[in-house]
C-alpha positions in Angstrom: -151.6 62.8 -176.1 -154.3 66.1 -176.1 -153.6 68.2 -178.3 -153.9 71.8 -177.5 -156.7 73.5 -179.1 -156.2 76.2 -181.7 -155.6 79.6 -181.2 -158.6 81.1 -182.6 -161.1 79.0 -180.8 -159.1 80.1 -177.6 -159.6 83.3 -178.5 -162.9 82.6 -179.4 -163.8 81.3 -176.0 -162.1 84.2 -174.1 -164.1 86.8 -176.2 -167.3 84.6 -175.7 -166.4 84.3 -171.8 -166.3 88.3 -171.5 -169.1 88.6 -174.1 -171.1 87.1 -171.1 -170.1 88.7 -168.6 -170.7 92.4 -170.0 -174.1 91.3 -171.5 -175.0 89.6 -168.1 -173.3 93.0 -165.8 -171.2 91.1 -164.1 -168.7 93.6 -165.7 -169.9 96.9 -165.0 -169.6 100.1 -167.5 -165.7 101.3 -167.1 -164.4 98.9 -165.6 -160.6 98.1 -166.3 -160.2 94.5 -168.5 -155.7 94.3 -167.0 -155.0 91.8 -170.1 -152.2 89.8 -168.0 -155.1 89.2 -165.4 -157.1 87.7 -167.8 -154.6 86.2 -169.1 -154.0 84.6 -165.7 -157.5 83.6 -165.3 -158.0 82.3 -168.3 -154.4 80.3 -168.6 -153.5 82.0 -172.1 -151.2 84.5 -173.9 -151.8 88.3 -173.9 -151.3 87.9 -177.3 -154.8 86.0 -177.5 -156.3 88.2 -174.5 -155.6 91.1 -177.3 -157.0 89.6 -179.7 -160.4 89.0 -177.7 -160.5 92.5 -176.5 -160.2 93.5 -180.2 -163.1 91.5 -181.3 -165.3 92.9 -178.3 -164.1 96.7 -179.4 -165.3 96.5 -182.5 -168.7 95.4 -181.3 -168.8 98.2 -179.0 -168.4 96.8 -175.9 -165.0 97.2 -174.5 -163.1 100.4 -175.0 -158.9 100.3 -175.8 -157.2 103.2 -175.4 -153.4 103.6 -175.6 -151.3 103.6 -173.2 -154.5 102.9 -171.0 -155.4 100.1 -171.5 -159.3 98.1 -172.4 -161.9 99.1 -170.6 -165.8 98.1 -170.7 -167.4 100.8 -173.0 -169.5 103.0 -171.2 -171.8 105.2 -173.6 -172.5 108.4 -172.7 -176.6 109.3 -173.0 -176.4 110.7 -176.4 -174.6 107.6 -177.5 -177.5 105.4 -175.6 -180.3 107.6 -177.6 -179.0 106.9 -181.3 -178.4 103.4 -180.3 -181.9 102.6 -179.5 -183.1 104.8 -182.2 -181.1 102.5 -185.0 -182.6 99.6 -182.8 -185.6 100.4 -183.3 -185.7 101.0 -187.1 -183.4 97.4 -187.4 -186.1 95.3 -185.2 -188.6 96.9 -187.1 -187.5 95.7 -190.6 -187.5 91.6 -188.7 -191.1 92.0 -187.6 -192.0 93.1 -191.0 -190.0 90.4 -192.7 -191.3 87.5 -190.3 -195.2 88.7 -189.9 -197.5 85.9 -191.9 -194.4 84.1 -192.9 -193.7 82.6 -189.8 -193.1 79.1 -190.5 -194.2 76.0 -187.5 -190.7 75.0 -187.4 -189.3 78.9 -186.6 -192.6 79.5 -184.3 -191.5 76.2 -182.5 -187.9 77.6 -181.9 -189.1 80.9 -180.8 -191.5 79.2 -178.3 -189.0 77.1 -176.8 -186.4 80.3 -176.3 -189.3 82.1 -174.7 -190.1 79.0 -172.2 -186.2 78.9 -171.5 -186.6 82.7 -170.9 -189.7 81.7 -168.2 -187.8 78.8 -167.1 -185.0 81.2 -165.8 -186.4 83.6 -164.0 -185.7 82.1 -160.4 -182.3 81.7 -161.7 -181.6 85.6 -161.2 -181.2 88.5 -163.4 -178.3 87.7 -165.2 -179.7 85.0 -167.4 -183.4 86.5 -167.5 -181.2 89.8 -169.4 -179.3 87.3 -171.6 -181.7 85.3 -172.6 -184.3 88.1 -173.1 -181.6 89.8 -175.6 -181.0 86.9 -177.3 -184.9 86.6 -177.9 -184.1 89.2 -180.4 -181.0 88.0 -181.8 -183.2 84.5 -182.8 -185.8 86.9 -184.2 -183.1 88.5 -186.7 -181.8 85.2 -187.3 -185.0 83.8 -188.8 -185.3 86.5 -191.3 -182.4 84.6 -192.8 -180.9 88.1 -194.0 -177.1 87.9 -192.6 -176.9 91.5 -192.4 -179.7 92.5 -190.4 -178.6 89.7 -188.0 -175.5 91.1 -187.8 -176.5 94.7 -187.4 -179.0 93.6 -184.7 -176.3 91.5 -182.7 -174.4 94.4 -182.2 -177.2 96.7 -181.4 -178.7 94.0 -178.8 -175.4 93.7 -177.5 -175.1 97.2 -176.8 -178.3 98.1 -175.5 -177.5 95.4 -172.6 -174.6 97.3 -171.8 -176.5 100.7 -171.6 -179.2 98.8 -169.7 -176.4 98.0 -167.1 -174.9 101.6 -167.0 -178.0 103.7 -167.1 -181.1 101.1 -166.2 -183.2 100.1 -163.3 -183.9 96.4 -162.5 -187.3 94.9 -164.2 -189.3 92.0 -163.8 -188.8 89.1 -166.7 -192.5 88.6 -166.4 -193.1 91.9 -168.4 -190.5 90.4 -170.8 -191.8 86.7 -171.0 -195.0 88.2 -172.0 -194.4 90.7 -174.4 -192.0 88.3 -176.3 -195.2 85.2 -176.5 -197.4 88.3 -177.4 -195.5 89.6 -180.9 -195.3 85.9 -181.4 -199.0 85.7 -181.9 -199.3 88.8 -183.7 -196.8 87.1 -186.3 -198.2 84.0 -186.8 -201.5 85.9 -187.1 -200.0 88.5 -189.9 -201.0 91.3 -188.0 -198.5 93.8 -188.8 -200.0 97.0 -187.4 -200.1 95.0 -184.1 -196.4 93.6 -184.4 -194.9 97.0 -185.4 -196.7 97.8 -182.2 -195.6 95.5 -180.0 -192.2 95.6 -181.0 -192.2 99.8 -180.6 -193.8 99.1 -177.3 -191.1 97.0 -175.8 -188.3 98.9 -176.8 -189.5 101.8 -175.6 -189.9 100.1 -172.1 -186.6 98.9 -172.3 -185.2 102.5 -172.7 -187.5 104.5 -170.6 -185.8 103.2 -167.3 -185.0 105.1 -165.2 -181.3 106.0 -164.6 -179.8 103.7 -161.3 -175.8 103.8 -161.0 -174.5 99.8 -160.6 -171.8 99.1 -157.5 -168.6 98.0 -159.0 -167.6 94.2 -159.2 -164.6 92.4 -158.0 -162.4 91.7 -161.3 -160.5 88.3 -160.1 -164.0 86.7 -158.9 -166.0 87.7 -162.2 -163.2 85.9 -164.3 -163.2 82.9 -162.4 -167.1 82.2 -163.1 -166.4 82.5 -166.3 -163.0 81.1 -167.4 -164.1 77.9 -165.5 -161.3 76.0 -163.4 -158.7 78.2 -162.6 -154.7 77.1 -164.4 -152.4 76.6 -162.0 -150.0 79.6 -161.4 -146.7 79.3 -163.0 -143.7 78.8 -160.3 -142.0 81.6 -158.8 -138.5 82.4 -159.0 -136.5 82.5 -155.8 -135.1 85.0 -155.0 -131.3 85.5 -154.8 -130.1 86.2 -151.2 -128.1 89.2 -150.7 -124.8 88.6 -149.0 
């Protein structure tokens, strides 16, 4: 007999799921997150929905709001400005903890995410954005300080949903690029030129220009991403009037 995984790793894997889709705009800024549709979709209680809607709140992507229910967070400009600003000075501090201490094993890693990130560009959009965030995310990892990483997840994470409210499409060349470029100016110790880099690509990355995205359809976004759809729970009938 299976047993029925845990709660919070089904919770985990709904707030992963939506994770995705946000960072990857398949969920656009504002839309609704209806917690018995994804409850549906996913084939789980609201109770755990809630629980993964609370998670992604307090990384500042989804919005709750009572007697309104969740929503994806949509940041207004001023909001977009100070998060990039705090970006910046949080990237800044992994550059200058990783430049001339790169070890072969960490240059290795980064190397391989940065062929991964080359290797998906015919693949579309949504993984080139991913993976190009999570470039960063590895970056803060190596530093092996568990507070920057964290602070930089969330930052990362939030700048891809600003990107998806307020940006313009790019090419992942410009990405794949930069991203093998600061890893030669870190291996090298060249700090001047990593600051540099580093300054360079963020301020790309928020100088797009502002282009509105088309709304998604809910019910077919949640079915790429809670996998095989659970079957639907029988209906009642309904009593016949005499």
């Amino acid at each position: 007999m299976t047993e029925n995984p845990p709660k919070n790793s089904r919770a985990a894997a709904i707030h992963e799921a939506l994770r995705r889709a946000i960072l990857e705009q398949a969920l656009a800024p504002g839309a609704k997150l209806p917690e018995d549709l994804i409850a549906s979709q996913f084939g789980v209680s609201r109770t755990l929905v809630r629980e993964a809607l609370g998670r992604l709140a307090g990384e500042g992507l989804v919005e709750l709001r009572h007697n309104r229910g969740a929503s994806v967070a949509a940041p207004s400009l001023a909001e977009a400005r100070d998060v990039f600003a705090i970006r910046r000075a949080m990237e800044l501090l992994a550059v200058d903890a990783l430049c001339g201490r790169l070890e072969p094993a960490q240059e290795a890693r980064l190397l391989a995410h940065v062929e991964a990130e080359a290797a998906a560009q015919p693949l579309g959009d949504a993984t080139s954005i991913r993976l190009a965030g999570e470039f960063h995310l590895l970056l803060a990892e190596l530093t092996g300080n568990a507070l920057l990483q964290r602070y930089v997840t969330e930052l990362a994470s939030r700048c891809s949903l600003i990107l998806s409210l307020y940006g313009r499409p790019h090419s992942a060349d410009c990405a794949v690029e930069e991203h093998r470029a600061l890893i030669a100016a870190l291996r090298a110790g060249d700090a001047p030129a990593c600051r540099a880099l580093m300054e360079h690509h963020l301020d790309a990355v928020m100088g797009r220009a502002l282009l509105p995205q088309p709304p998604g359809d809910m019910r077919a976004v949640l079915a790429r991403y809670a996998g095989p759809t659970p079957p639907s729970p029988p209906r009642r009938a309904k009593a016949r009037s005499a």
